[in-house]
C-alpha positions as CSV (number, residue, x, y, z in Angstrom):
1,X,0.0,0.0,0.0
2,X,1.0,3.7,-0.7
3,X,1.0,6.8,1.4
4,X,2.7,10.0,0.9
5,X,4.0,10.7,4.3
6,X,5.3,13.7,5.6
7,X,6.7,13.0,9.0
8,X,3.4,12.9,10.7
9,X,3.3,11.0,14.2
10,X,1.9,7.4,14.1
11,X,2.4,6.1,18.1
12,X,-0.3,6.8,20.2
13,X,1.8,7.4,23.8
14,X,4.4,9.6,22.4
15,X,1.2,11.8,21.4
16,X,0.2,12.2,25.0
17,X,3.8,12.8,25.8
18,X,4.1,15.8,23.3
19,X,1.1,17.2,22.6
20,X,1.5,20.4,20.9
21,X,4.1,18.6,18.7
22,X,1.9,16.2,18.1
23,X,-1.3,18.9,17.4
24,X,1.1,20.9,15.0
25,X,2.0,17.2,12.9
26,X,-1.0,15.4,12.8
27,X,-4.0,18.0,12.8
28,X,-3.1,21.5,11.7
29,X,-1.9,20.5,8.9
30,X,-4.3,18.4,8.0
31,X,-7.1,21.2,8.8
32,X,-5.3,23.7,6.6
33,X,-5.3,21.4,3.7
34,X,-9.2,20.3,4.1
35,X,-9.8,24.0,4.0
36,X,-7.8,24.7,0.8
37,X,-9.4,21.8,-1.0
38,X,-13.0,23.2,0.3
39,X,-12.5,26.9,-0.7
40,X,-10.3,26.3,-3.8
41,X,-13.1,23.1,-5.1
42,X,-10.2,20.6,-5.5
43,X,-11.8,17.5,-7.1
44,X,-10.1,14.2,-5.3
45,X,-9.8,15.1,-1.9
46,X,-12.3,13.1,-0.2
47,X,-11.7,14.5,3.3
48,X,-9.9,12.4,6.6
49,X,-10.4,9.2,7.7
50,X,-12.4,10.1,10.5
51,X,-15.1,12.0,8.5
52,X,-15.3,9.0,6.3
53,X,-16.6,6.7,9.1
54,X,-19.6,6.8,11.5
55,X,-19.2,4.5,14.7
56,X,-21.5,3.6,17.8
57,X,-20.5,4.8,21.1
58,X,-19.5,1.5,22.1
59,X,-17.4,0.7,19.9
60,X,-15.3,4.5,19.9
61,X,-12.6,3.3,22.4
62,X,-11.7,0.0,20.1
63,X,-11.4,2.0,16.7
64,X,-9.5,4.7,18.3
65,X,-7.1,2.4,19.7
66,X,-6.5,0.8,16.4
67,X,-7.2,3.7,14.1
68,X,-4.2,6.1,16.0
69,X,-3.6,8.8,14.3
70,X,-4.4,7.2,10.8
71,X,-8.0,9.0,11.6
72,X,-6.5,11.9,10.5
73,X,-4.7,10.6,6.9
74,X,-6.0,12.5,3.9
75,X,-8.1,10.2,1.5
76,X,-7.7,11.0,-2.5
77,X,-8.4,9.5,-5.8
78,X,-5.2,8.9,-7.1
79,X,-1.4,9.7,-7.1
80,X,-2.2,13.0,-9.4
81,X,-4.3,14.3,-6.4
82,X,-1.9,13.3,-3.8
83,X,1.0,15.4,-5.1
84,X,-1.0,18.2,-5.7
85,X,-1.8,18.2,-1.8
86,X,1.6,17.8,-0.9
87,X,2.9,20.3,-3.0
88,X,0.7,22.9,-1.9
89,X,1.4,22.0,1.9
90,X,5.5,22.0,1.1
91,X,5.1,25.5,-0.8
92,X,2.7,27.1,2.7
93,X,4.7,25.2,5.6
94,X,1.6,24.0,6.5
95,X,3.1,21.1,9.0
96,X,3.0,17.4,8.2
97,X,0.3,15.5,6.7
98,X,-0.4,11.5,5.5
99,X,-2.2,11.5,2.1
100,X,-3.1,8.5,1.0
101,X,-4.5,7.4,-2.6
102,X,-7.8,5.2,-3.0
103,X,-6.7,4.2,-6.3
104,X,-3.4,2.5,-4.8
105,X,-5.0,1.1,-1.7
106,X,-7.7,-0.8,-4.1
107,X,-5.5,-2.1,-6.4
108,X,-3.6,-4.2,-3.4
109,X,-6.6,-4.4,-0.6
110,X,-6.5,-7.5,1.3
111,X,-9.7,-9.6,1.9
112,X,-10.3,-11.4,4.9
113,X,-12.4,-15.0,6.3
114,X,-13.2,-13.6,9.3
115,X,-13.6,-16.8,11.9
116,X,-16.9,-17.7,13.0
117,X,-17.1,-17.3,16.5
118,X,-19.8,-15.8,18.8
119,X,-17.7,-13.7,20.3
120,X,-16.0,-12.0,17.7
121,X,-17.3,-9.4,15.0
122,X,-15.3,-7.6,11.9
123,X,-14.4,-4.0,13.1
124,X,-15.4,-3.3,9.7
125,X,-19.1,-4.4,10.1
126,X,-18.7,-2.1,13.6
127,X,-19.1,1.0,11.3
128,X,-20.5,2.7,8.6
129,X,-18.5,4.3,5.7
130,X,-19.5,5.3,1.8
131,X,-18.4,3.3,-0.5
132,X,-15.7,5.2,-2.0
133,X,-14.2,4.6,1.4
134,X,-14.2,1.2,1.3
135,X,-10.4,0.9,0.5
136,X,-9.3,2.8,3.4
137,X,-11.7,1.5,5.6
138,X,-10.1,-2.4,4.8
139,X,-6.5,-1.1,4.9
140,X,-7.3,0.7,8.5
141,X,-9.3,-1.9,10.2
142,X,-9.9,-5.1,8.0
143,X,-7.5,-7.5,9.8
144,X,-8.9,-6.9,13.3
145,X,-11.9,-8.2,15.2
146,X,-13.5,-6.8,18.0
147,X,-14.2,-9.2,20.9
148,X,-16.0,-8.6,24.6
149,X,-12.2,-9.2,26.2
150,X,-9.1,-11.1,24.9
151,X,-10.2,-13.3,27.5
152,X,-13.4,-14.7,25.9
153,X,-11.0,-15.3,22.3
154,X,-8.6,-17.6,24.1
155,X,-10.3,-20.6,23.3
156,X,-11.0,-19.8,19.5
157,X,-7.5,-19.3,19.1
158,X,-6.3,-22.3,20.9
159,X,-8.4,-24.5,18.5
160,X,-8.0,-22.4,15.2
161,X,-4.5,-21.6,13.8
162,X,-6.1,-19.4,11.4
163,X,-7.8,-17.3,13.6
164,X,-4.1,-16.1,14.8
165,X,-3.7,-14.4,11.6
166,X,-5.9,-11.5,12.9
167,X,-6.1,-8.3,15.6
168,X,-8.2,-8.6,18.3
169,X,-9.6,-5.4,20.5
170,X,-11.7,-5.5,23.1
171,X,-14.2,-3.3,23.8
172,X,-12.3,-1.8,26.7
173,X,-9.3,-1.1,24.1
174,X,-7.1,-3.7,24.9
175,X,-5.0,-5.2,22.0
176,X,-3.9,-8.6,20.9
177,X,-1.9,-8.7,17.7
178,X,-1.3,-11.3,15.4
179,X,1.4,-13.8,16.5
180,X,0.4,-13.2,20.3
181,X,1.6,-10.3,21.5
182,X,-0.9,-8.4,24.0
183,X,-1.1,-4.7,25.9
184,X,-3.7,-2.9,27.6
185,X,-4.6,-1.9,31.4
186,X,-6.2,1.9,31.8
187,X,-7.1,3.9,29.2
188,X,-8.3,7.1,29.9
189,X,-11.6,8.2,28.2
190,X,-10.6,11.5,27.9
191,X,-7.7,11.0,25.5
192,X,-9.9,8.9,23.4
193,X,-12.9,11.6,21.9
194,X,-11.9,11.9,18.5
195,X,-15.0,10.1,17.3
196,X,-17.0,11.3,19.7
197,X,-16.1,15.2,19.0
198,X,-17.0,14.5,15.4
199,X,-20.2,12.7,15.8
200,X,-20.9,15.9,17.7
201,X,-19.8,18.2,15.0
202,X,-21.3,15.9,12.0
203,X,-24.6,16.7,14.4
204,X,-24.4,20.2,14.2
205,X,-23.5,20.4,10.3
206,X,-26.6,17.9,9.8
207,X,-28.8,20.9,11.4
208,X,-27.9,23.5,8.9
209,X,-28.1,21.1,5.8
């Protein structure tokens, strides 16, 4: 898969850590080119990640925790588009931003056989997203499954090998990747309101429309 990336911070903790830093890479930025590609009409730029997707309240905390700061990566049509937006935020030192194209995420987006287990359901089916999304919807969140507690998939993937190939979340955010490896304990709600704050604004825009 293909992203133009310009520096912009991945890791969740180092976020917390550095949060003006991390305000300046990952969100003005980003803001200053939405408002360009509004005001100037610039066919391709489809908007963020997280205006692309509408999610229940209970399952914010899990996406957030897989999404990071990929809610924020600029979706385009095509390569053409993408260096257009890059330019344009290189020539204004508008910060850092991730742009990624649809075109290259289709071409090379994964499908998945999900196992069939109770206690398990596809992020993806956790949400709703447009169709042109699609792409960057399966490149985001199509290998993980959200589960009740890594507790309650401990006996699915003691009996099915393949089910190891995927990401478990719980519902609480903790994380189980593929080959094993777990982490979790505490998250703070606060630090987790992304989707929230948009539902909220997508609310308000809905009133005037």
């Amino acid at each position: 898969d293909l992203v133009y990336h310009l520096a912009a911070l991945s890791r969740i903790q180092p976020s917390f850590n550095k949060p003006d830093e991390t305000f300046k890479t990952n969100v003005l930025g980003t803001e200053k080119v939405m408002e360009w590609a509004q005001i100037n009409k610039i066919k391709g730029v489809r908007g963020t990640l997280l205006e692309a997707i509408s999610v229940p309240e209970v399952y914010e905390l899990s996406v957030e925790v897989v999404a990071g700061p990929s809610l924020f990566h600029i979706l385009v049509d095509d390569d053409v588009v993408a260096k257009r937006v890059i330019e344009r935020v290189s020539r204004e030192s508008w910060g850092y931003v991730v742009v990624s194209p649809l075109s290259r995420i289709g071409k090379k987006r994964r499908t998945f056989d999900f196992p069939a287990y109770a206690r398990t359901k596809p992020m993806v089916e956790c949400m709703k997203f447009a169709e042109w999304a699609k792409p960057a919807v399966y490149q985001a969140f199509g290998n993980t499954c959200i589960c009740a507690s890594l507790e309650a998939i401990q006996p699915l993937l003691q009996s099915s090998p393949q089910a190891g190939v995927f990401q478990y979340v719980s519902i609480g955010g903790d994380l189980q990747n593929p080959g094993g490896t777990m982490c979790g304990g505490y998250l703070d709600p606060r630090k987790y309101v992304r989707l929230k704050n948009w539902a909220t604004v997508r609310q308000e825009q809905n009133k005037y429309e």
